[in-house]
Backbone as JSON, one array per atom type, in Angstrom:
{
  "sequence": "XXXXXXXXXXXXXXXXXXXXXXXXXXXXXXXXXXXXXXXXXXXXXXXXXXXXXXXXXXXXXXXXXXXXX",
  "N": [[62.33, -5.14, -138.31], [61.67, -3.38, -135.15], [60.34, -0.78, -133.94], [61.72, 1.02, -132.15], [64.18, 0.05, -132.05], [64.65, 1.12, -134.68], [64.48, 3.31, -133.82], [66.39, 4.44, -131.69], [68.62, 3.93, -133.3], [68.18, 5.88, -135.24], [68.83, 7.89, -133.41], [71.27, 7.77, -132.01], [73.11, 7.99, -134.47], [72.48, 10.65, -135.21], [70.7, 11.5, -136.6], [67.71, 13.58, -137.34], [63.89, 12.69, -137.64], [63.72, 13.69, -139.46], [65.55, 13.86, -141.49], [66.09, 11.11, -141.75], [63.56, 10.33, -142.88], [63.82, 12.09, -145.42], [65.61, 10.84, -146.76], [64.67, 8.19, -147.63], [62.14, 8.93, -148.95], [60.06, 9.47, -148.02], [57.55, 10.89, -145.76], [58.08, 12.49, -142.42], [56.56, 12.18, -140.33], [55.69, 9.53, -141.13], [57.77, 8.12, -140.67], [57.51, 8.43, -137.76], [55.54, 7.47, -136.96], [56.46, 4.7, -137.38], [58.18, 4.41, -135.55], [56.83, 4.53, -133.99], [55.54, 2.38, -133.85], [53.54, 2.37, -135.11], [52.53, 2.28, -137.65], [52.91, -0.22, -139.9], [56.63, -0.74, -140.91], [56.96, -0.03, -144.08], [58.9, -0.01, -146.3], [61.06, -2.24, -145.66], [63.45, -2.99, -146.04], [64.78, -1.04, -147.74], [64.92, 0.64, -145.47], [66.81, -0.5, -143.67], [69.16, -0.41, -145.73], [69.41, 2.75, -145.82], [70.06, 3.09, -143.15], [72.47, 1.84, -142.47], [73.89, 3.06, -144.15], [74.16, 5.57, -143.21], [74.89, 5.0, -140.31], [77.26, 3.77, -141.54], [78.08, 6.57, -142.57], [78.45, 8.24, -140.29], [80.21, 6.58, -138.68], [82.93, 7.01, -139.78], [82.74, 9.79, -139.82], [83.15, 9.83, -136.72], [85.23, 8.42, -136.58], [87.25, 10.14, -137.63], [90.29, 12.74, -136.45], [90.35, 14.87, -134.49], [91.13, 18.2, -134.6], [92.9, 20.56, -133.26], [92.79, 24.55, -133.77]],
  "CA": [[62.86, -4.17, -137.38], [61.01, -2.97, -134.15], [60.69, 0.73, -133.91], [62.0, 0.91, -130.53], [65.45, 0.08, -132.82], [64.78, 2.35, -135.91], [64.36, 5.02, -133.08], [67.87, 3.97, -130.89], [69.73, 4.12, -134.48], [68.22, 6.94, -135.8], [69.17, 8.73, -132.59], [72.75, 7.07, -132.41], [73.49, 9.04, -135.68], [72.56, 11.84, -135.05], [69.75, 12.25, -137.59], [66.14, 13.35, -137.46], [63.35, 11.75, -138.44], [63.43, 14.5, -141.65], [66.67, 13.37, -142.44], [65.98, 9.96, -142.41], [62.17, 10.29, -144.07], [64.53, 12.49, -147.18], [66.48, 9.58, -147.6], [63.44, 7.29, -147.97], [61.12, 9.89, -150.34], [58.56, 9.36, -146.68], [57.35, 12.17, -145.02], [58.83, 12.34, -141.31], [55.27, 11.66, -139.68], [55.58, 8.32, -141.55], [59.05, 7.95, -139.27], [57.4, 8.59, -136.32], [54.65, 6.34, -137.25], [56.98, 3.38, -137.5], [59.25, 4.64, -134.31], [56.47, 4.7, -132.47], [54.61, 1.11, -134.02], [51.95, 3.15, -135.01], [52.53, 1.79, -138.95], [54.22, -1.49, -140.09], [57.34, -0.1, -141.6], [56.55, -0.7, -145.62], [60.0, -0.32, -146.82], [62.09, -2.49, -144.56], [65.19, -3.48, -146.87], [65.32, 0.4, -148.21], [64.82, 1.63, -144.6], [68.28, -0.79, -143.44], [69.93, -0.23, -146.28], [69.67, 3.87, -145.34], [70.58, 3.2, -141.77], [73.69, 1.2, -142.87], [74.66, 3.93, -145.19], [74.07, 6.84, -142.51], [75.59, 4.47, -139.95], [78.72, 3.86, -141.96], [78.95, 8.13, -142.62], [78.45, 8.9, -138.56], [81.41, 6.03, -137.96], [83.82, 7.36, -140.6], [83.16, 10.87, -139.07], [83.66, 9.45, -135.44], [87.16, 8.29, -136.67], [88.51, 11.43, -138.11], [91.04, 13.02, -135.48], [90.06, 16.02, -134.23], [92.64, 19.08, -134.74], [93.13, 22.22, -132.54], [93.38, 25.36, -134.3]],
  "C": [[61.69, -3.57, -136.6], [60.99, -1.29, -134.33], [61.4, 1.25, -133.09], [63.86, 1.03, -131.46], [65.79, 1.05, -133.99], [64.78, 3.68, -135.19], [65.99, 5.21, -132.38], [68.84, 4.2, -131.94], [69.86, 5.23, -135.25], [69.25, 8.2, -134.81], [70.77, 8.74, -132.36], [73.28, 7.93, -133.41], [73.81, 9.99, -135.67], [71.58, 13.03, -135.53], [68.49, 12.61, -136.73], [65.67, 12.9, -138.04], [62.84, 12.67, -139.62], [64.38, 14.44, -142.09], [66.24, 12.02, -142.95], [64.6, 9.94, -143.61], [62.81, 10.96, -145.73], [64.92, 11.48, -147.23], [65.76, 8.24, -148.17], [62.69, 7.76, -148.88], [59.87, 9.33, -148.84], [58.27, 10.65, -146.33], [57.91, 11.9, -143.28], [57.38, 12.28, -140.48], [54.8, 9.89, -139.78], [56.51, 7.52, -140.28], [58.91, 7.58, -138.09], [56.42, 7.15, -135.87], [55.57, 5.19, -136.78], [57.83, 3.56, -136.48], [58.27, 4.16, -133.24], [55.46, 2.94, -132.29], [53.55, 1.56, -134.2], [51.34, 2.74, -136.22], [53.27, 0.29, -139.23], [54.76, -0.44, -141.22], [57.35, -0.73, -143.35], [57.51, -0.74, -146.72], [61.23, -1.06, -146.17], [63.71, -2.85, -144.96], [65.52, -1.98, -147.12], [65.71, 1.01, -146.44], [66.11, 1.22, -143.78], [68.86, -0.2, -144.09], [70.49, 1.63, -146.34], [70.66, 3.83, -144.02], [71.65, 2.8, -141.76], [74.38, 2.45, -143.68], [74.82, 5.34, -143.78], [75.02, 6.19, -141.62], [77.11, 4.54, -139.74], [79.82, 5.76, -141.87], [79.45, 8.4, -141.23], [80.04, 8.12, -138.14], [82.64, 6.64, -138.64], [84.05, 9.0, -139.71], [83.76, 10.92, -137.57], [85.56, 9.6, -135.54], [88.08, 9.32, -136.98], [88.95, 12.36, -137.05], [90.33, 14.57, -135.49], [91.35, 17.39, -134.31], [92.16, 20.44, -134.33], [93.51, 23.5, -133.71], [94.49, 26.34, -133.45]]
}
């Protein structure tokens, strides 16, 4: 994964990069690092398998109907 994409997905979401770095145990400088190609990303299966999971929450919330009070 490019960073250019870990940045487009993170943003897509909705997260920051101190949400995503908690969900990794990274620090969010690490994040930026690898957003910006500044690091090779050193967890790349953990760092999908987050984005798939955050992903999945953001679409599930998408779908739920909105209701007027």
């Amino acid at each position: 994964m490019e960073g250019i994409e870990l940045r487009s997905r993170r943003i897509r979401i909705g997260c920051s990069r101190d949400q995503v770095a908690h969900a990794l145990g990274v620090d969010a400088p690490t994040v930026q690092a690898w957003e910006n190609d500044g690091a090779p990303i050193g967890c790349p299966s953990a760092l999908e398998q987050v984005l798939r999971k955050l992903e999945a929450q953001h679409d599930r919330e998408d779908a739920l109907p909105a209701y007027a009070n």
